[in-house]
C-alpha positions as CSV (number, residue, x, y, z in Angstrom):
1,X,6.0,-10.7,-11.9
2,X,9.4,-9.5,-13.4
3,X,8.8,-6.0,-12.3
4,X,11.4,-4.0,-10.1
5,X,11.6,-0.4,-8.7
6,X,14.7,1.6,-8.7
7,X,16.5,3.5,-5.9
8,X,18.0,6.6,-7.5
9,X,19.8,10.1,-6.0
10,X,22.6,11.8,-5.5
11,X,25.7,10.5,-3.7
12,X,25.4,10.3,0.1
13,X,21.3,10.8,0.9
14,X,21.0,7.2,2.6
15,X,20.0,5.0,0.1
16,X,22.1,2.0,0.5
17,X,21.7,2.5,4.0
18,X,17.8,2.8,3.1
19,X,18.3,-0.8,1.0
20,X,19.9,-2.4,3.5
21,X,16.9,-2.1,6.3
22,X,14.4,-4.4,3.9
23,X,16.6,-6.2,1.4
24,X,18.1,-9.8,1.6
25,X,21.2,-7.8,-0.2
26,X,23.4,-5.8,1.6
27,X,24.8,-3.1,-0.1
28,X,28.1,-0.8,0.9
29,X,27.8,2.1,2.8
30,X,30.4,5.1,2.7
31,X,30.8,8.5,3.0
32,X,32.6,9.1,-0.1
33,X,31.2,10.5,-3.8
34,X,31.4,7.9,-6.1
35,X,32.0,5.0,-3.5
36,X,30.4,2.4,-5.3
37,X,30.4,1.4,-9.2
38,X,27.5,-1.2,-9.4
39,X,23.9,-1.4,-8.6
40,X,22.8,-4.1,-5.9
41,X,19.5,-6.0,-6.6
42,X,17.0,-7.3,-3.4
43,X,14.2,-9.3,-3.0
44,X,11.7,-7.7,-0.6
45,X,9.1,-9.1,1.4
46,X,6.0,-7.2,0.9
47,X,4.4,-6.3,4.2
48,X,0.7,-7.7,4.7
49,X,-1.1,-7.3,8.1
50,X,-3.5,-9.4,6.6
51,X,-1.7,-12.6,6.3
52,X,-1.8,-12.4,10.2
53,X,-5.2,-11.8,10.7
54,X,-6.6,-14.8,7.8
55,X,-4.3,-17.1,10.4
56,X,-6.8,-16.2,13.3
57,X,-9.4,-18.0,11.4
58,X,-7.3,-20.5,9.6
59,X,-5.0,-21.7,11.2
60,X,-1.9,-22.9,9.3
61,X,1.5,-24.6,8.8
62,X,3.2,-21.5,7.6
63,X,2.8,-18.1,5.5
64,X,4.1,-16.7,2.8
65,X,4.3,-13.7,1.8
66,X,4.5,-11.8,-1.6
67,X,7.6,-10.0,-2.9
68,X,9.0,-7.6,-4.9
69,X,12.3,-6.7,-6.5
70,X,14.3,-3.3,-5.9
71,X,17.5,-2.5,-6.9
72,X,19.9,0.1,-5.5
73,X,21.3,2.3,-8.4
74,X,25.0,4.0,-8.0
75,X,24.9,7.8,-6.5
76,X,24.3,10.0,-9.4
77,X,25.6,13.5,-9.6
78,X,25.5,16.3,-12.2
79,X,26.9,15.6,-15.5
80,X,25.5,11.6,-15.3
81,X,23.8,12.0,-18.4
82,X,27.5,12.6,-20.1
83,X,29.4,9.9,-18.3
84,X,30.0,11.9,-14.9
85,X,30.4,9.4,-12.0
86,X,29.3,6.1,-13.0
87,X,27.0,8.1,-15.3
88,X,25.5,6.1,-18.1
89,X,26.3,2.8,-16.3
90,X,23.9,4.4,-13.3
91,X,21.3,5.2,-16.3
92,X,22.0,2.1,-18.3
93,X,20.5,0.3,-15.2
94,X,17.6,2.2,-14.5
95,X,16.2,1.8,-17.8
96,X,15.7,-2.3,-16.9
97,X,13.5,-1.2,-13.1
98,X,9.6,-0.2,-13.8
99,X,9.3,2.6,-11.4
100,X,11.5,4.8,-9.7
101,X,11.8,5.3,-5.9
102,X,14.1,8.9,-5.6
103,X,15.8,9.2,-2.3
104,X,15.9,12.6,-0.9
105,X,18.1,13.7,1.9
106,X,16.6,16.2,4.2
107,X,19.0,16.2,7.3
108,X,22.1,18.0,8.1
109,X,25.3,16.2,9.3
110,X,28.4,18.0,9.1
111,X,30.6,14.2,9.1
112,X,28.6,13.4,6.0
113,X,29.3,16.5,3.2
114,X,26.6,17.3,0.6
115,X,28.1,16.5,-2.4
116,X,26.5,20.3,-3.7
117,X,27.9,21.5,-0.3
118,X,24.3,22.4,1.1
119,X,21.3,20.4,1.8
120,X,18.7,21.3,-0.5
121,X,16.1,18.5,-1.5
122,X,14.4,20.8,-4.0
123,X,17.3,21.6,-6.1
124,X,18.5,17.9,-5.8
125,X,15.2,17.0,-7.0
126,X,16.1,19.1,-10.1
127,X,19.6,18.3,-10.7
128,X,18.3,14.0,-11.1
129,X,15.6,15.6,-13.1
130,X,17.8,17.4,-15.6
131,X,19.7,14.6,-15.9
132,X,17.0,12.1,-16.8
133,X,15.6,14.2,-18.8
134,X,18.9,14.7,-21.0
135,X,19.5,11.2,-21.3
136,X,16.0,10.7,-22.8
137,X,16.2,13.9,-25.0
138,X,19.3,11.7,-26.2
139,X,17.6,8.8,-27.3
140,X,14.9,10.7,-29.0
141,X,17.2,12.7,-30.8
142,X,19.2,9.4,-32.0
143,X,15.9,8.3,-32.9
144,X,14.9,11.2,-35.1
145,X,17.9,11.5,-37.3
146,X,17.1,7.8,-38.6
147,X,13.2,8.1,-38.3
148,X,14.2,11.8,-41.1
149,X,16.3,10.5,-43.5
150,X,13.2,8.1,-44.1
151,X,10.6,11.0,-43.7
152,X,12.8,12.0,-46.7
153,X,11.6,9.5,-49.0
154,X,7.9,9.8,-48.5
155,X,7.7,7.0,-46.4
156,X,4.2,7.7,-44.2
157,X,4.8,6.0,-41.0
158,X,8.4,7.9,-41.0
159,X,6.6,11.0,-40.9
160,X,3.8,9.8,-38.3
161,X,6.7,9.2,-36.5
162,X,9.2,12.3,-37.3
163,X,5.2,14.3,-35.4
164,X,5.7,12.2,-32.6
165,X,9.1,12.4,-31.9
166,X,9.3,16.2,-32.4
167,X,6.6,16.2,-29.6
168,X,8.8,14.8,-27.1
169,X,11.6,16.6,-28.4
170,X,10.1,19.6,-27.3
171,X,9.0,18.7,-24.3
172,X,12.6,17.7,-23.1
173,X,14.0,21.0,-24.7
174,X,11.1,22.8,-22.0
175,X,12.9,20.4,-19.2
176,X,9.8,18.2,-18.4
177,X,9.9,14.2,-18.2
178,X,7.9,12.1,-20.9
179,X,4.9,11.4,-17.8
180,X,4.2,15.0,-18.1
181,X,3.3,14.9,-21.9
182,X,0.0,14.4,-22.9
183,X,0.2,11.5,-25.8
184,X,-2.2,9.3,-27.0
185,X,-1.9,5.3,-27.6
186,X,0.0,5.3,-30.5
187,X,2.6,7.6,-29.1
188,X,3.2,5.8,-25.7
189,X,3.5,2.8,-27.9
190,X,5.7,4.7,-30.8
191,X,8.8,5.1,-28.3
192,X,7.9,2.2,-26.1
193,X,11.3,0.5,-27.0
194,X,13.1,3.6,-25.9
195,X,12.4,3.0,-22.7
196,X,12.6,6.6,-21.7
197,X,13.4,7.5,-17.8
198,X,11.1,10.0,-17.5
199,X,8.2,8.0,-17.7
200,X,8.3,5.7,-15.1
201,X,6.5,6.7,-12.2
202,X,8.6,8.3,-8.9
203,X,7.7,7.9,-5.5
204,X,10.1,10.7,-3.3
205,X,11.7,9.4,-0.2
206,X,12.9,12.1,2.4
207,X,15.5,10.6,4.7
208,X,15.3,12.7,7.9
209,X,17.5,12.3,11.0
210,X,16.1,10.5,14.2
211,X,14.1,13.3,15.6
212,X,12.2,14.2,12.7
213,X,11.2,11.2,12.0
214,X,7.8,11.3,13.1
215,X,6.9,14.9,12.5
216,X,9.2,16.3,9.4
217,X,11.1,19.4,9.5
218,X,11.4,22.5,7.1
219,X,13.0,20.3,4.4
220,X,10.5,18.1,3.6
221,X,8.2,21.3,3.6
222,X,9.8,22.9,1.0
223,X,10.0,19.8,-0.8
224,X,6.5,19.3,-0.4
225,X,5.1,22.7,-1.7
226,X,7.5,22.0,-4.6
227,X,5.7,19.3,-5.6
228,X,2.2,20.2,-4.6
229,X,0.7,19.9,-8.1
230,X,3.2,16.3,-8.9
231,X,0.8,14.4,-7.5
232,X,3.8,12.2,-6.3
233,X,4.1,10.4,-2.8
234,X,5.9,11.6,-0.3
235,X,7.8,9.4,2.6
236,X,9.3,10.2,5.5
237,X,12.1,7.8,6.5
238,X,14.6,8.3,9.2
239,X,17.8,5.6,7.3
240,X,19.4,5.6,10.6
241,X,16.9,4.7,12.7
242,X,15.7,2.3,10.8
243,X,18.6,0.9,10.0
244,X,19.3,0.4,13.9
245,X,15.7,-1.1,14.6
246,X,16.3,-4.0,11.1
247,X,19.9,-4.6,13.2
248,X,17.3,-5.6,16.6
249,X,16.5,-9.6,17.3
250,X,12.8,-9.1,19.1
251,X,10.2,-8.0,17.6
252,X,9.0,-6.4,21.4
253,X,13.1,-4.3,20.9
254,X,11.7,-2.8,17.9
255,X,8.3,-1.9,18.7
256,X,10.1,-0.4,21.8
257,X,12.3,1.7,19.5
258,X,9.7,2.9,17.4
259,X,7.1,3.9,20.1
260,X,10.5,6.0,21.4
261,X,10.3,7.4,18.0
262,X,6.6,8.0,17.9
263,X,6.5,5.8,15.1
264,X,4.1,2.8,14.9
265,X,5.8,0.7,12.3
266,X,9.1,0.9,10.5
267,X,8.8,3.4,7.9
268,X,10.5,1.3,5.3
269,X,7.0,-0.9,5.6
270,X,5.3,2.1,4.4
271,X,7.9,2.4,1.6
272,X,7.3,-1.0,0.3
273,X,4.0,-0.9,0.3
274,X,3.7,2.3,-1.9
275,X,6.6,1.0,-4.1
276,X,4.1,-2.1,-5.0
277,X,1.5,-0.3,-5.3
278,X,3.4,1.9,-7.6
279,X,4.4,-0.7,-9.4
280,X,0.7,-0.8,-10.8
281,X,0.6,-4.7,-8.3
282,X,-2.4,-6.1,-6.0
283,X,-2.3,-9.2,-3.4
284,X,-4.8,-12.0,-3.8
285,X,-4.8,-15.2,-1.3
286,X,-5.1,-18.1,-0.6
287,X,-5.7,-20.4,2.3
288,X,-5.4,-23.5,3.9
289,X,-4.5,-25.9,6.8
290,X,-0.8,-25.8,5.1
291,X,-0.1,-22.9,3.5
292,X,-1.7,-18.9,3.7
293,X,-0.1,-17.9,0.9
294,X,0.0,-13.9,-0.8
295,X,0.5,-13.9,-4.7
296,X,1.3,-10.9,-6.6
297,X,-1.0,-9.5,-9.9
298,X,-1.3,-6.6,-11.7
299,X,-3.8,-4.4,-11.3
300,X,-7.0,-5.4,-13.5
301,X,-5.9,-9.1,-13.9
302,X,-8.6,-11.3,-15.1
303,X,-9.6,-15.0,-12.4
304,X,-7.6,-16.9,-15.3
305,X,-4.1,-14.7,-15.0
306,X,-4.7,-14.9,-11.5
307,X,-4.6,-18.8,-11.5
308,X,-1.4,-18.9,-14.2
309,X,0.2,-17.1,-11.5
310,X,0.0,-20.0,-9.0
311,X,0.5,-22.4,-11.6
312,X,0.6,-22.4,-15.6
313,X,-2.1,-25.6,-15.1
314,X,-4.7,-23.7,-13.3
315,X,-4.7,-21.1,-16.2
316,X,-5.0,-23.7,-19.3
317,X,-7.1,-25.6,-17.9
318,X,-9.5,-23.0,-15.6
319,X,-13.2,-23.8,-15.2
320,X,-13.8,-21.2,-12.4
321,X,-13.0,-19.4,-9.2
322,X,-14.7,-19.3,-5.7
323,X,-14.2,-16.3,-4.7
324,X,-14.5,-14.9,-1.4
325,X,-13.9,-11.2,-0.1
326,X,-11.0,-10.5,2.3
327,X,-13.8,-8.2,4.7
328,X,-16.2,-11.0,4.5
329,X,-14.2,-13.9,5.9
330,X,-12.4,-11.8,8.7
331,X,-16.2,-10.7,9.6
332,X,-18.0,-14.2,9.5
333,X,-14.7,-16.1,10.3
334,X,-14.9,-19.6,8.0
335,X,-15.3,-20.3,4.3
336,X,-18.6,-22.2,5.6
337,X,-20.3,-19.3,7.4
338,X,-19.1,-17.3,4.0
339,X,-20.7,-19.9,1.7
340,X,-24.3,-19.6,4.2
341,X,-24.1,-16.0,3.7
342,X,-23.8,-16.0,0.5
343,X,-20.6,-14.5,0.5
344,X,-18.9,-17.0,-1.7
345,X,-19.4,-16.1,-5.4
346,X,-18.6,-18.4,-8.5
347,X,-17.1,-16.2,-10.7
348,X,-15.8,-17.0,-14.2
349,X,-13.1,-16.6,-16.7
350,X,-14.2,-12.5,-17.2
351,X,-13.9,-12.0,-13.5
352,X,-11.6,-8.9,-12.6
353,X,-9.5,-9.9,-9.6
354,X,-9.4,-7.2,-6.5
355,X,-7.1,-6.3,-4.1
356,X,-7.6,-8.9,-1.2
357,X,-9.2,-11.5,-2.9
358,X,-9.1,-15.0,-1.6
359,X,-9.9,-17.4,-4.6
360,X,-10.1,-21.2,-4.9
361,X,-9.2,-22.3,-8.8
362,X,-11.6,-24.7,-9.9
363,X,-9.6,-26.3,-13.0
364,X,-9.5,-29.2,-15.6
365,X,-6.6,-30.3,-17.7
């Protein structure tokens, strides 16, 4: 799909360690500020139970499932916005992901110094936020001084656009990201090309040590009555734990380690799931004797985008889809029983994929 979340925070809260446990990229791992000076890019495999259970009633040759891209950004510390660390390289990058996954750290460890010498998520929370925010507030100004001089000369759209600018001028100036700001459709679309920071969407990641893995502690407390009206996910990931279970062979070693932990799966699966889901994407299927195979749309995708997924063919030349719901075929078991039922509906080129979807393209080219 092209689309890619970002892993951002300050220096030393676990994020490459946090990469490393789901990415087919390994990124370095240190315990120094400003250790690393480029962003590491990883394609994920999107965690699906239900690929499993479609194989108890089809049985298949292999499966495949859907992934997604995420890329591990440089540590950022205050002053970014101006160059500080890697600064505007770290920002630079961001502004090519779609969404924004913002590691937290919410564990003490006196071998491993807080850059601000003191754990606090909700102030480093606010520190990444300044500094977003002052890159954007950057752009926009750029933007205005051009988008006046021609407000100067009567030109209309230049001063449709001189409104619209000063609107998220202000906003910045009251240290609140772009998402916040109510704007119409021709606003979003007015500074579209700026790609602005602030308005890509954040899911928070606490990284916890081992024993609060499973319940939290007073960090991620304050952290979450900080953000009570965000609206913003929380996760709780222990970096180190599950760093140690991804390093296990057996699947029966890491179930053991995570019952130990009181977990029931690795928390990173949680993470990936939320990120795509973030990400605005949905899973449709599709099955057979060779292949079960997950494919990645975004959300409100028509039966014809659906089939251009699979292959450009299928989308030029669609006729139709048979479409049968996930809950249907686990509960009657065969595409036969589905089709008796009544379960398995033609649907056309105005059809709205959903979640879970499994679709036969009926096509002609």
């Amino acid at each position: 799909m092209g689309l890619k979340c970002g892993i951002i925070g300050l220096t030393n809260v676990g994020k490459s360690m946090i990469f490393n446990c789901f990415s087919n990229s390994k990124a370095e791992v240190t315990n120094f500020s400003f250790s690393t000076d480029k962003s590491n890019l990883g394609t994920v495999q999107v965690p699906d139970p239900r690929l499993y259970e479609l194989e108890k009633y089809q049985p298949t040759e292999k499966i495949i499932p859907t992934v997604m891209d995420i890329m591990d950004l440089p540590g950022l510390a205050k002053g970014s916005a101006q160059g500080e660390g890697i600064g505007n390289k770290f920002l630079g990058d961001l502004r090519n992901t779609d969404a924004i996954i913002h590691v937290l750290r919410c564990f003490d460890d006196a071998n491993l110094p807080h850059i601000e010498g003191s754990v606090n998520p909700v102030r480093d929370k606010e520190i990444v936020d300044f500094e977003l925010i002052v890159k954007d507030l950057e752009s926009i100004d750029k933007r205005l001084e051009k988008v006046a001089r021609a407000a100067k000369t009567g030109d209309k759209d230049a001063k449709r656009g001189l409104e619209v600018l000063t609107k998220y001028k202000t906003h910045f100036e009251n240290l609140q990201p772009a998402r916040t700001l109510i704007t119409d459709d021709f606003e979003k679309e007015y500074v579209k090309d700026l790609f602005l920071l602030t308005t890509k969407p954040v899911l928070y990641v606490c990284n916890v040590d081992d024993a609060s893995a499973a319940s939290g502690n007073a960090y991620i407390k304050a952290l979450t009555d900080a953000l009570k009206d965000d609206g913003a996910e929380i996760i709780i990931i222990a970096a180190k734990l599950e760093s140690d279970i991804a390093e296990l062979e057996s699947e029966d070693e890491r179930m053991e380690f995570l019952n130990d932990a009181g977990l029931t799966e690795p928390g990173v699966n949680k993470l990936i799931r939320s990120a795509y889901k973030l990400l605005n994407l949905e899973t449709f299927f599709t099955i057979g004797p060779k292949e079960i195979r997950a494919w990645t749309i975004r959300r409100g995708s028509t039966a014809p985008e659906a089939a251009g997924v699979i292959h450009s063919d299928l989308q030029r030349g669609f006729i139709r889809a048979e479409v049968i719901k996930y809950a249907d075929f686990v509960a009657l078991g065969s595409e036969l029983k589905c089709k008796e039922a009544g379960k398995l509906k033609l649907e056309g080129k105005t059809y709205t994929v959903e979640d879970g979807d499994l679709l036969n393209i009926r096509f002609n080219v």
